[in-house]
Jmol script that loads the backbone (N, CA, C; Angstrom):
load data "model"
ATOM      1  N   UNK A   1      53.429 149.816 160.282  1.00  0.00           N
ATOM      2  CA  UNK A   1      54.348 149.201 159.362  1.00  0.00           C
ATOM      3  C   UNK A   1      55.332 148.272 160.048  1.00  0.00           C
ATOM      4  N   UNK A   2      55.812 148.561 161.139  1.00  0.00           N
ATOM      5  CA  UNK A   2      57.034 147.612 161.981  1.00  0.00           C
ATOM      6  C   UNK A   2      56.016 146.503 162.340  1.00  0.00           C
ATOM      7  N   UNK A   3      54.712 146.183 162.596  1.00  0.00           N
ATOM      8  CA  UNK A   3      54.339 145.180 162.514  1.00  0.00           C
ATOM      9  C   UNK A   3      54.241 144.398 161.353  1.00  0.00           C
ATOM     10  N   UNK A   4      53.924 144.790 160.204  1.00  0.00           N
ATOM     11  CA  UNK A   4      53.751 143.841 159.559  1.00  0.00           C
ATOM     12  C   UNK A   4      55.121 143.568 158.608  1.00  0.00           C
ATOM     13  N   UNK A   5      55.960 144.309 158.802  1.00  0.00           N
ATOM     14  CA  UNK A   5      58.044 143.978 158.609  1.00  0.00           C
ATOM     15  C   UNK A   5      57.803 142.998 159.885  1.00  0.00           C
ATOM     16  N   UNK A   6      57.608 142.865 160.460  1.00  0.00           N
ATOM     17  CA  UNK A   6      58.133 141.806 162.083  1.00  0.00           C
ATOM     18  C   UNK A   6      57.701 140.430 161.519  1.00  0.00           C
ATOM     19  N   UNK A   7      56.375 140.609 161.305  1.00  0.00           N
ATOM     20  CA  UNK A   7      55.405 139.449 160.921  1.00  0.00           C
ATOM     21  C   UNK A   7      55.776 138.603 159.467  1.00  0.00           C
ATOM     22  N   UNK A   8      56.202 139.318 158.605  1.00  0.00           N
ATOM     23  CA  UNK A   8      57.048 138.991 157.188  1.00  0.00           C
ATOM     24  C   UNK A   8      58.426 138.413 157.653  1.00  0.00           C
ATOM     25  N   UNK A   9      59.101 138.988 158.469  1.00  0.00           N
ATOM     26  CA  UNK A   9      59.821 138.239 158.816  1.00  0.00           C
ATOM     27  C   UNK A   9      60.064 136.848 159.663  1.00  0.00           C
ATOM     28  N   UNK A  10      59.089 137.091 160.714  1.00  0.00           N
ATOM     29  CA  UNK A  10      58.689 135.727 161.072  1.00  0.00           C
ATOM     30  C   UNK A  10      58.197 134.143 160.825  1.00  0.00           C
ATOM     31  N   UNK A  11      57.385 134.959 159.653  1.00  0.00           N
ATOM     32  CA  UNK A  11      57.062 134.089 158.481  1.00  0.00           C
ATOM     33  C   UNK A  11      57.977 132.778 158.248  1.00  0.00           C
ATOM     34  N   UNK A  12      59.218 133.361 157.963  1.00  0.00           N
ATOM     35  CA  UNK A  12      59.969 132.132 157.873  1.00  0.00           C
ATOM     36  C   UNK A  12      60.005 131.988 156.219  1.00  0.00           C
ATOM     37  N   UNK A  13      59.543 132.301 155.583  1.00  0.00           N
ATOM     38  CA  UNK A  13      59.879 132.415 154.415  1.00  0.00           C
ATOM     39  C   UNK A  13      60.077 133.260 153.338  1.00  0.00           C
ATOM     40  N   UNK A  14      60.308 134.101 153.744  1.00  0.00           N
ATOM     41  CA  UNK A  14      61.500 135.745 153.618  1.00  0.00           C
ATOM     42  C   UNK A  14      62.824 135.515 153.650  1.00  0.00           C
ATOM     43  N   UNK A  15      63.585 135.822 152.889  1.00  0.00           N
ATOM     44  CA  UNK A  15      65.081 136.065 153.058  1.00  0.00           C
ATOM     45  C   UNK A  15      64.911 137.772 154.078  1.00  0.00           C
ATOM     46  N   UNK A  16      64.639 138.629 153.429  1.00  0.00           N
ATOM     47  CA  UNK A  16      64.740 139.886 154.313  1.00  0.00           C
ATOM     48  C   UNK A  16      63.274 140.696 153.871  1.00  0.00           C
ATOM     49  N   UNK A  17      63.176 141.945 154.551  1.00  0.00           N
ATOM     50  CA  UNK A  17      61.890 142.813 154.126  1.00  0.00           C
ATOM     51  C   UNK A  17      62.360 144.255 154.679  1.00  0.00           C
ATOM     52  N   UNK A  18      61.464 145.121 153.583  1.00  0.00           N
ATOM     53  CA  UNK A  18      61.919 146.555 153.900  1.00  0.00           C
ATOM     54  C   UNK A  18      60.626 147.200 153.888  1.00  0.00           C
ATOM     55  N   UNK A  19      60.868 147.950 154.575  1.00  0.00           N
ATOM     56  CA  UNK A  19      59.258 148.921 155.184  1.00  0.00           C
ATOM     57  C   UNK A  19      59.884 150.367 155.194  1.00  0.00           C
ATOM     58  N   UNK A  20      59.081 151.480 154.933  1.00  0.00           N
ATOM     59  CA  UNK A  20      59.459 152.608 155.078  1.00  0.00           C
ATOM     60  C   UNK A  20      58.517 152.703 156.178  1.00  0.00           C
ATOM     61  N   UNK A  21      58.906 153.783 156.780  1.00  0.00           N
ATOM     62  CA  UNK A  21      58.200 154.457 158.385  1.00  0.00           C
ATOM     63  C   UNK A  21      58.513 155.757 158.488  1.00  0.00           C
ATOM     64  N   UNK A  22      57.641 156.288 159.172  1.00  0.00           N
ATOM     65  CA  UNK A  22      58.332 157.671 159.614  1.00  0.00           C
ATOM     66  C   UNK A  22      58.902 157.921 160.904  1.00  0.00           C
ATOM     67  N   UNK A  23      58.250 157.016 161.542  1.00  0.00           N
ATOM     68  CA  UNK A  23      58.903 156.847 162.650  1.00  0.00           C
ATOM     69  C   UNK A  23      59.558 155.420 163.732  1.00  0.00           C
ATOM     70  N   UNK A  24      60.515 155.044 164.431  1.00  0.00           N
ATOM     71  CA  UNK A  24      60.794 153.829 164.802  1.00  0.00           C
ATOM     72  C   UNK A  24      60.853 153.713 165.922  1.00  0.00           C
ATOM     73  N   UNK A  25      60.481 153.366 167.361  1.00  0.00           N
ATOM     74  CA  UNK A  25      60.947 153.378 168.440  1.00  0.00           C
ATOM     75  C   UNK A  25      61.712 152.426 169.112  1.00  0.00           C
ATOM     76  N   UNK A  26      62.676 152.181 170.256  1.00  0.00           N
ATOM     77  CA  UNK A  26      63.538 151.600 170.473  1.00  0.00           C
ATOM     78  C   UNK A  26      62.426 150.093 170.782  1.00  0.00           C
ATOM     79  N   UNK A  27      61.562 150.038 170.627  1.00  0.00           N
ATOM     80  CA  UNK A  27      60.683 148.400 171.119  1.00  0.00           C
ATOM     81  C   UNK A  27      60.258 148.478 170.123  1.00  0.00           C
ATOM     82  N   UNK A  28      59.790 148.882 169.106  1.00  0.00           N
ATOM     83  CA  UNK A  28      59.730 148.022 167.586  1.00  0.00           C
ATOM     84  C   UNK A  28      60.633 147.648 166.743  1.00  0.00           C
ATOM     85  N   UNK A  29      61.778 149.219 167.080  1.00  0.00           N
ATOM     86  CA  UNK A  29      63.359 148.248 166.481  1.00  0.00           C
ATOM     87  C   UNK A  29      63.813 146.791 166.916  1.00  0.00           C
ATOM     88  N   UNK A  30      63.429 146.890 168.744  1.00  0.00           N
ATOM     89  CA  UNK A  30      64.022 145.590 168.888  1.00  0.00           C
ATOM     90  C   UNK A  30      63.402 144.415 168.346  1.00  0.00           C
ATOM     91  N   UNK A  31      61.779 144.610 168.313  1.00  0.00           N
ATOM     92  CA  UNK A  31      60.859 143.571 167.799  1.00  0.00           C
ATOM     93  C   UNK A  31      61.641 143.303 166.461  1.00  0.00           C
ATOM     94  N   UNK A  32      61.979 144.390 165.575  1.00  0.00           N
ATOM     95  CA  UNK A  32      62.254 143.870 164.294  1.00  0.00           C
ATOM     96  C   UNK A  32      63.298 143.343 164.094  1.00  0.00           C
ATOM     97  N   UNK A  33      64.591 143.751 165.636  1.00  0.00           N
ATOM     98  CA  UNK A  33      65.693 143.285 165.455  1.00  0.00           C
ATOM     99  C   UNK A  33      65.587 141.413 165.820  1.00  0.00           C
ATOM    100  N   UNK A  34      64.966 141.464 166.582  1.00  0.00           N
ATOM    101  CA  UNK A  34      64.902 139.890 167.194  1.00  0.00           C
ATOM    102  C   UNK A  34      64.268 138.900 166.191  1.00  0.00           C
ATOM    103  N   UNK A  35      62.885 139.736 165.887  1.00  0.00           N
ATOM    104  CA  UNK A  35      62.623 138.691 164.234  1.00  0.00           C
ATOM    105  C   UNK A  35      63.393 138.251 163.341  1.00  0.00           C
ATOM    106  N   UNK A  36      64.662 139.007 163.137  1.00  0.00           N
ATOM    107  CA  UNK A  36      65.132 138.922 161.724  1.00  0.00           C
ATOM    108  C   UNK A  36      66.473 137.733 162.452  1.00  0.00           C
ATOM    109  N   UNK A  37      66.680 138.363 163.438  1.00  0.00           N
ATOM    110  CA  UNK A  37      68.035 137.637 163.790  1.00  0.00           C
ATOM    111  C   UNK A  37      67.107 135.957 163.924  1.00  0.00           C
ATOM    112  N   UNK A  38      65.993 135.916 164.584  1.00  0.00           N
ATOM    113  CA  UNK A  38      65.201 134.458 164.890  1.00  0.00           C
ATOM    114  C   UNK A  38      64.783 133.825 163.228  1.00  0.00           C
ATOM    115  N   UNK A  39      64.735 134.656 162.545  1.00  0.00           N
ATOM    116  CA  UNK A  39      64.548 134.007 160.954  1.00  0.00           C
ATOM    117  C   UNK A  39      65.849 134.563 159.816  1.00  0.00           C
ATOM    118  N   UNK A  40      67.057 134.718 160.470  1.00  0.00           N
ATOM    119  CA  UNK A  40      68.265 134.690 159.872  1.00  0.00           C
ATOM    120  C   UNK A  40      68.332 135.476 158.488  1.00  0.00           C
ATOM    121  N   UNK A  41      66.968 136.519 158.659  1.00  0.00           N
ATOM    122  CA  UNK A  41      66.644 137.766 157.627  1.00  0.00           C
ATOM    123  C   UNK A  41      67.426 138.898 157.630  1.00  0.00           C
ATOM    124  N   UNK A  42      66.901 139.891 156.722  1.00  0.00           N
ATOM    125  CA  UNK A  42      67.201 141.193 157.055  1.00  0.00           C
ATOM    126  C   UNK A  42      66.152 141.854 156.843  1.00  0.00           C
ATOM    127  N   UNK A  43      66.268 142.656 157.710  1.00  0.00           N
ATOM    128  CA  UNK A  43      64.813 143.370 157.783  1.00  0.00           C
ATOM    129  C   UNK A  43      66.187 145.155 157.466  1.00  0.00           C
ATOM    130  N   UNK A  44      65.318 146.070 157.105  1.00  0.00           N
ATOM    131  CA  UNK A  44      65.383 147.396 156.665  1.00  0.00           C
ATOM    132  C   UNK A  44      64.700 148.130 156.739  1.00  0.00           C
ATOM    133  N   UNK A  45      64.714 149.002 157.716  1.00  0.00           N
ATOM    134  CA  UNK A  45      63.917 150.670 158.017  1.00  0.00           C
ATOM    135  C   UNK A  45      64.438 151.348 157.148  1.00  0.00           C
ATOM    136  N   UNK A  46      63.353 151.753 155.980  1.00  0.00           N
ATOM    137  CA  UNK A  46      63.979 153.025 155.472  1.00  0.00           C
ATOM    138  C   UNK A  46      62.858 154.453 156.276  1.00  0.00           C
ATOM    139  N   UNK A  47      63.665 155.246 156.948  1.00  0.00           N
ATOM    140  CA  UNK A  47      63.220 156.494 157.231  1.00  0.00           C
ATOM    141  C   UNK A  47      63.356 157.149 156.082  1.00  0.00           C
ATOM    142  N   UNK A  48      62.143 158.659 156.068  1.00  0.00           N
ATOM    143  CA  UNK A  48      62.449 159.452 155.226  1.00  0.00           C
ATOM    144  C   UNK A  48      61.264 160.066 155.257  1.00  0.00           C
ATOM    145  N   UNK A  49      62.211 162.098 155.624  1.00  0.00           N
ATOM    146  CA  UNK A  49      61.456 163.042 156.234  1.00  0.00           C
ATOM    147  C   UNK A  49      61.095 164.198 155.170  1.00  0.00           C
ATOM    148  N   UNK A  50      59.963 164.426 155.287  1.00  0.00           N
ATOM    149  CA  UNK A  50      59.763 165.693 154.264  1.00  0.00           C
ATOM    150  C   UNK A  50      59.965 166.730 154.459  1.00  0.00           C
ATOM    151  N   UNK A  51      60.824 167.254 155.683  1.00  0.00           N
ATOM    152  CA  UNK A  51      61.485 168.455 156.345  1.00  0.00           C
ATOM    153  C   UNK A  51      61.807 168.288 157.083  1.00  0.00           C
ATOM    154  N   UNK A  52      62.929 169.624 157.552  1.00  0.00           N
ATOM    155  CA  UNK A  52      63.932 168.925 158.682  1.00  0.00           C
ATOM    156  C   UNK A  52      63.436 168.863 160.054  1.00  0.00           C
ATOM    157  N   UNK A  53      61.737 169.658 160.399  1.00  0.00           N
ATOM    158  CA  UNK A  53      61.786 169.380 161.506  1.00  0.00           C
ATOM    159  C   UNK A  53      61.340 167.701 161.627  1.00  0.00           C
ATOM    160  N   UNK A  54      60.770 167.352 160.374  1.00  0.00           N
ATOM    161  CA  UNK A  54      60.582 165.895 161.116  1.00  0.00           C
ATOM    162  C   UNK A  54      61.919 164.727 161.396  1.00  0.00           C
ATOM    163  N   UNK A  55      63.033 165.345 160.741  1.00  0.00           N
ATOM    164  CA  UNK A  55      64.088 165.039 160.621  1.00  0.00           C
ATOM    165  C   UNK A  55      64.812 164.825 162.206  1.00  0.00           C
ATOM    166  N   UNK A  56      63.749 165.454 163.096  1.00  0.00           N
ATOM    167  CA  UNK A  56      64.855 165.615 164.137  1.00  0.00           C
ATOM    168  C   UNK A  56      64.581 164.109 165.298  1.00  0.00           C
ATOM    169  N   UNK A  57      64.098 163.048 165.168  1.00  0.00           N
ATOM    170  CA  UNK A  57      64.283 162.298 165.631  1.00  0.00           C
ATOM    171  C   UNK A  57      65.468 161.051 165.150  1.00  0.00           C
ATOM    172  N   UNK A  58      66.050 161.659 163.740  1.00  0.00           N
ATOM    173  CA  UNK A  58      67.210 160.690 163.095  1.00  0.00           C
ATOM    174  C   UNK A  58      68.579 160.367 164.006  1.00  0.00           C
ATOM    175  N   UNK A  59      68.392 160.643 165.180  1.00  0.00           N
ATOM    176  CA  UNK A  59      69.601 160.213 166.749  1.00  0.00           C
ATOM    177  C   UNK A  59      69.070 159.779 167.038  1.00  0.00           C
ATOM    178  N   UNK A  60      67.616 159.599 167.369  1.00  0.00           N
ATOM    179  CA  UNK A  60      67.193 158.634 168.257  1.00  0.00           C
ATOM    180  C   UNK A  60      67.683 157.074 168.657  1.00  0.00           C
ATOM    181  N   UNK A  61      67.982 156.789 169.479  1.00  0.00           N
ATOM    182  CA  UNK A  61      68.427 155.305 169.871  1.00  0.00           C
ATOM    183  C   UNK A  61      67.506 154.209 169.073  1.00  0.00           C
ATOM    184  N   UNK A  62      68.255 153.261 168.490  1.00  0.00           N
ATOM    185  CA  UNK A  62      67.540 152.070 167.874  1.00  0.00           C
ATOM    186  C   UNK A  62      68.238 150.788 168.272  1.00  0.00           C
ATOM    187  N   UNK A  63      67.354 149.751 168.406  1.00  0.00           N
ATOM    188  CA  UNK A  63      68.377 148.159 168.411  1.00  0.00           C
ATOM    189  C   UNK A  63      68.749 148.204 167.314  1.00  0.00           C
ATOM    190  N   UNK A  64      68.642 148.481 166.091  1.00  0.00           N
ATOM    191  CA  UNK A  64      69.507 148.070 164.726  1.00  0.00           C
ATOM    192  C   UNK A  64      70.831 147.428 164.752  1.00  0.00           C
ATOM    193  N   UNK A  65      71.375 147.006 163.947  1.00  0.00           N
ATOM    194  CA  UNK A  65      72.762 146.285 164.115  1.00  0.00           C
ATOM    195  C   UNK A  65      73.667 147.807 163.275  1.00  0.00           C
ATOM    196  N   UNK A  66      72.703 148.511 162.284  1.00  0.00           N
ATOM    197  CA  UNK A  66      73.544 149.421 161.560  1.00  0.00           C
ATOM    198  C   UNK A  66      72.859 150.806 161.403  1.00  0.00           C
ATOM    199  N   UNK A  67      73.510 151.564 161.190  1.00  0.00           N
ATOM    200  CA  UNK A  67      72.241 152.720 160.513  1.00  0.00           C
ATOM    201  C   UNK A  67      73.290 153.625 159.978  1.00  0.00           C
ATOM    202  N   UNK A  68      72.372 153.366 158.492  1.00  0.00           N
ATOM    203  CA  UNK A  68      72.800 154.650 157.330  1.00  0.00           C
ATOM    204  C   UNK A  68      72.573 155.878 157.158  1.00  0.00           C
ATOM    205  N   UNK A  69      72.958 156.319 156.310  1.00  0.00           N
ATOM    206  CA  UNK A  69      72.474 157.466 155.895  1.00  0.00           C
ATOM    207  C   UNK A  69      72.813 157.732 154.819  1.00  0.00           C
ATOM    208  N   UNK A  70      71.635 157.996 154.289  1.00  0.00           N
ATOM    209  CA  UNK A  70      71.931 158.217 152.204  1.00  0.00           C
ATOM    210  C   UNK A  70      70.982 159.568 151.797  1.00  0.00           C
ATOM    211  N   UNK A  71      72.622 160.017 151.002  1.00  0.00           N
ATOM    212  CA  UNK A  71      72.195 161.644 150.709  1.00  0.00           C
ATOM    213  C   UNK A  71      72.509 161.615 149.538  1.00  0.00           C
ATOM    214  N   UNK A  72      71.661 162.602 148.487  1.00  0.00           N
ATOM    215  CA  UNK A  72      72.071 162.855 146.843  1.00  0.00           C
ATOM    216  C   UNK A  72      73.261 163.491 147.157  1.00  0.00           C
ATOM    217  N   UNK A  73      73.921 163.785 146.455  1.00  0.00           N
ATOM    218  CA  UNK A  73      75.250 164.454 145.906  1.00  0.00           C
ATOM    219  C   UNK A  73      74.843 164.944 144.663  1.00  0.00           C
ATOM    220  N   UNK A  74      75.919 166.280 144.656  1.00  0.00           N
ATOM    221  CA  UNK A  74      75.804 166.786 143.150  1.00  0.00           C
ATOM    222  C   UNK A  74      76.193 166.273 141.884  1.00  0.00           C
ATOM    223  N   UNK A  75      75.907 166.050 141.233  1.00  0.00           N
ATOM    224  CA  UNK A  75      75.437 165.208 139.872  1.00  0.00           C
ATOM    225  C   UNK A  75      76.990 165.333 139.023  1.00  0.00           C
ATOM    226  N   UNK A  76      77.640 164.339 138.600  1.00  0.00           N
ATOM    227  CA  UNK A  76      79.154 164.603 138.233  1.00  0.00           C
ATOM    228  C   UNK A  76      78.618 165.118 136.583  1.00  0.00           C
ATOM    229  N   UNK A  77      79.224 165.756 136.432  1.00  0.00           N
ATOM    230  CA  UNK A  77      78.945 166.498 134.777  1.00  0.00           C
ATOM    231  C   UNK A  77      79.483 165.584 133.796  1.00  0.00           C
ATOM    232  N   UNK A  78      78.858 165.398 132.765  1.00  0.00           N
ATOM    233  CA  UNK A  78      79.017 164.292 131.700  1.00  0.00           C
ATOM    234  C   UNK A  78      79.341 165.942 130.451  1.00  0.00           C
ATOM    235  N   UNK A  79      80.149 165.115 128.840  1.00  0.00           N
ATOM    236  CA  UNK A  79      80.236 166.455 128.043  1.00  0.00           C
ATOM    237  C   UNK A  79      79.288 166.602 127.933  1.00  0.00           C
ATOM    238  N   UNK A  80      77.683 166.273 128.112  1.00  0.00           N
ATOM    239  CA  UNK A  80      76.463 167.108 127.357  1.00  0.00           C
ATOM    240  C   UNK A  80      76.083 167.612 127.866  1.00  0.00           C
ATOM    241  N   UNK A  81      75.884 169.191 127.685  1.00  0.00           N
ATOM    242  CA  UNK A  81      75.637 170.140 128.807  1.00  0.00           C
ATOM    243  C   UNK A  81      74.038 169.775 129.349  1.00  0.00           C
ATOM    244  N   UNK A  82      73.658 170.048 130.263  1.00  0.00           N
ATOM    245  CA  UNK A  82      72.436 169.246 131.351  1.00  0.00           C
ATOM    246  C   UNK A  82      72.614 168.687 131.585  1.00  0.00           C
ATOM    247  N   UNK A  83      73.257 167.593 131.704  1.00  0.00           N
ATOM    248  CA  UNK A  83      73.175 166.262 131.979  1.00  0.00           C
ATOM    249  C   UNK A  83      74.341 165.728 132.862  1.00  0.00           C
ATOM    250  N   UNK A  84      73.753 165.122 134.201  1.00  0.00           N
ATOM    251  CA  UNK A  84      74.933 164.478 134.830  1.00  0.00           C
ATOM    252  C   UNK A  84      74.943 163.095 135.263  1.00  0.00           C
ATOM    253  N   UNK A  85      75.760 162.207 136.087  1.00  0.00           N
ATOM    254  CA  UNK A  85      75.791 160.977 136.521  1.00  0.00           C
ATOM    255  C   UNK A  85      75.485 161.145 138.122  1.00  0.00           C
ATOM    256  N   UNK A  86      74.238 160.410 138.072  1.00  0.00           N
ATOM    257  CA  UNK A  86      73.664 160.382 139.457  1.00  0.00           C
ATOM    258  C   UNK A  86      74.808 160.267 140.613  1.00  0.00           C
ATOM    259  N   UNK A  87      74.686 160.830 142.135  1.00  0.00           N
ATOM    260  CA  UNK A  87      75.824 159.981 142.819  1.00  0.00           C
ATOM    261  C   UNK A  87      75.162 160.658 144.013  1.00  0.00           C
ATOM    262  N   UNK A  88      76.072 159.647 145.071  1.00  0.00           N
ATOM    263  CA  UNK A  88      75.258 159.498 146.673  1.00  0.00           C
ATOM    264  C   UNK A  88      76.569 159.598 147.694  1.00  0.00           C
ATOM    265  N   UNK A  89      75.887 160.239 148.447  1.00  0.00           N
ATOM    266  CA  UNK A  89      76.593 160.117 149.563  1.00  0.00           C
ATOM    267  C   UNK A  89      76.212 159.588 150.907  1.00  0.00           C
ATOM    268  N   UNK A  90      76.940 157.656 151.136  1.00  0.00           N
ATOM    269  CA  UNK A  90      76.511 157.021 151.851  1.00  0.00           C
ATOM    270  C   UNK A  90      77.033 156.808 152.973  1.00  0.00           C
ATOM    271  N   UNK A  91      76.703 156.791 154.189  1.00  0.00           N
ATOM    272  CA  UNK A  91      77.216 157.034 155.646  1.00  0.00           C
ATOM    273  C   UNK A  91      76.924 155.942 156.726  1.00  0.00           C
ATOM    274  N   UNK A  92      78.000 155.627 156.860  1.00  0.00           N
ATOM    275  CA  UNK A  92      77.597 154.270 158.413  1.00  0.00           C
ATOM    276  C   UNK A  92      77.715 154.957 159.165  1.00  0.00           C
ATOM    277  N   UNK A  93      76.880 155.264 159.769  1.00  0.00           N
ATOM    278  CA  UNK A  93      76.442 156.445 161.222  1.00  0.00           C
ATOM    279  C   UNK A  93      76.781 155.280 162.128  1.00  0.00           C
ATOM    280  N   UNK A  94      76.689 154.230 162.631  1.00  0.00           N
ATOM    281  CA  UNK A  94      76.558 153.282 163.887  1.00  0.00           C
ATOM    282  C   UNK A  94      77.010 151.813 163.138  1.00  0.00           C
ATOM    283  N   UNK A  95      77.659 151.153 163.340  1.00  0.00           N
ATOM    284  CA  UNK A  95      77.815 149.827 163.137  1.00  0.00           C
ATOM    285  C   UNK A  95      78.535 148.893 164.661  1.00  0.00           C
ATOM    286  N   UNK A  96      77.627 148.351 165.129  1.00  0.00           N
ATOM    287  CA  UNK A  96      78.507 147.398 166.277  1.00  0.00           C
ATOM    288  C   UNK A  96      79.238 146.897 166.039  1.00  0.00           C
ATOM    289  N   UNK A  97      80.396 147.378 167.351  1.00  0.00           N
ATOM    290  CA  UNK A  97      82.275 146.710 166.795  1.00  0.00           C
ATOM    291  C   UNK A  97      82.999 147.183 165.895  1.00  0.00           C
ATOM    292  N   UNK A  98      82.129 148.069 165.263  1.00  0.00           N
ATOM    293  CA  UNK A  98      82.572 148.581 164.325  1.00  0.00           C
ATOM    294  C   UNK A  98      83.028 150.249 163.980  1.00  0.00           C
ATOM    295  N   UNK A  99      83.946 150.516 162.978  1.00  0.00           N
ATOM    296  CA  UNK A  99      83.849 152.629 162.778  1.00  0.00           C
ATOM    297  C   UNK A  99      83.092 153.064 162.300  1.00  0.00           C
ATOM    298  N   UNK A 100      82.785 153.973 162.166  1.00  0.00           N
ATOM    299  CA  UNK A 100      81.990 154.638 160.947  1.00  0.00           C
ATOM    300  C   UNK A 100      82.804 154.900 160.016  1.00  0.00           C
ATOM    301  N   UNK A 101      81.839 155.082 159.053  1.00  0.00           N
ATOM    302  CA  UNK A 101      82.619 155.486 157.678  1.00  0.00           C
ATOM    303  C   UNK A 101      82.145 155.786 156.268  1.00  0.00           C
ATOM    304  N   UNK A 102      82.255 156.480 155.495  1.00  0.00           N
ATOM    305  CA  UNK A 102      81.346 157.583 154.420  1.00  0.00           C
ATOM    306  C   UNK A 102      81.990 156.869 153.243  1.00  0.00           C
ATOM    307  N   UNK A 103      81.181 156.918 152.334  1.00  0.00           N
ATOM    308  CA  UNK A 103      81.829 156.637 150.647  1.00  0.00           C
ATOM    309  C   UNK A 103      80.702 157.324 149.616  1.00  0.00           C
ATOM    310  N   UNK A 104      81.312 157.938 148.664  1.00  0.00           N
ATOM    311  CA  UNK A 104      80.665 158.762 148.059  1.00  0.00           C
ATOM    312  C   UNK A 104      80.518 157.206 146.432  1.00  0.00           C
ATOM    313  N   UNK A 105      78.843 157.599 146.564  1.00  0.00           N
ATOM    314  CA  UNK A 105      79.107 156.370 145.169  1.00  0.00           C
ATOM    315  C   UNK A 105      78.523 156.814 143.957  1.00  0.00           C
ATOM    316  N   UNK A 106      78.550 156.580 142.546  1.00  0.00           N
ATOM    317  CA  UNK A 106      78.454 157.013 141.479  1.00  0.00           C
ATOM    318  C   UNK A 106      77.557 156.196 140.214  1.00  0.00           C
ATOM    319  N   UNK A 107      76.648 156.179 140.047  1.00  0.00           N
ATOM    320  CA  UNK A 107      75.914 155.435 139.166  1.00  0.00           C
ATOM    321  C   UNK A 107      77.041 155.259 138.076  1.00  0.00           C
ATOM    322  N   UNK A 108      77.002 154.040 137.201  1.00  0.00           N
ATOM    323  CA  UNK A 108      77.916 153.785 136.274  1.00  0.00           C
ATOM    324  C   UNK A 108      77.094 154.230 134.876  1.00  0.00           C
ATOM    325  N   UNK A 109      77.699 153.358 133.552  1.00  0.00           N
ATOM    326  CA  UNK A 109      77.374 153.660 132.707  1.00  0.00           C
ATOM    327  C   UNK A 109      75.984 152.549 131.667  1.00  0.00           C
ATOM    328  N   UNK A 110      76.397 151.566 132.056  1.00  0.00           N
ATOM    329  CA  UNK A 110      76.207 150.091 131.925  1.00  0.00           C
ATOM    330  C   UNK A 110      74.620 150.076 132.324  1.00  0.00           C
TER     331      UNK A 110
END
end "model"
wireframe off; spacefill off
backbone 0.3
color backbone group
């Protein structure tokens, strides 16, 4: 998959591209990091593990410029009983130059 996100991006006629993977290593991150920065894209790894042991490479070192992390949250209760308003809990684990920092967000109504 990081090849053919690299290659979409190279393209040159992509604004950005997103690939899911299960796994990323620090020389395909960079491949994907250097494509996107050379075609002024964004490229997006979405990881995502079907248990926690596969979970355990989510430290691993990446070139990325950022890396998230997006978790469900418990569902805010609306008056009709079952029923709630979706919401997430989103995390800048790494940003260069930058802090980290968490915000919990809330599907609207609209």
């Amino acid at each position: 998959m990081p090849l053919c996100l690299e290659e979409g991006l190279r393209h040159g006629g992509l604004t950005g591209g997103v690939g899911e993977m299960s796994r990323l290593s620090m020389t395909n991150s960079r491949r994907l990091q250097l494509a996107a920065e050379a075609s002024g894209g964004t490229a997006s790894a979405i990881r995502r593990w079907r248990n926690t042991a596969a979970a355990a490479d989510f430290g691993q070192p990446t070139a990325a410029a950022t890396c998230w992390r997006i978790t469900a949250a418990p569902y805010s209760p609306l008056p009709v009983p079952g029923i709630g308003r979706p919401r997430w809990l989103v995390e800048l684990i790494r940003c260069r130059a930058r802090e980290s920092a968490e915000w919990e967000l809330e599907a609207c109504d609209e």
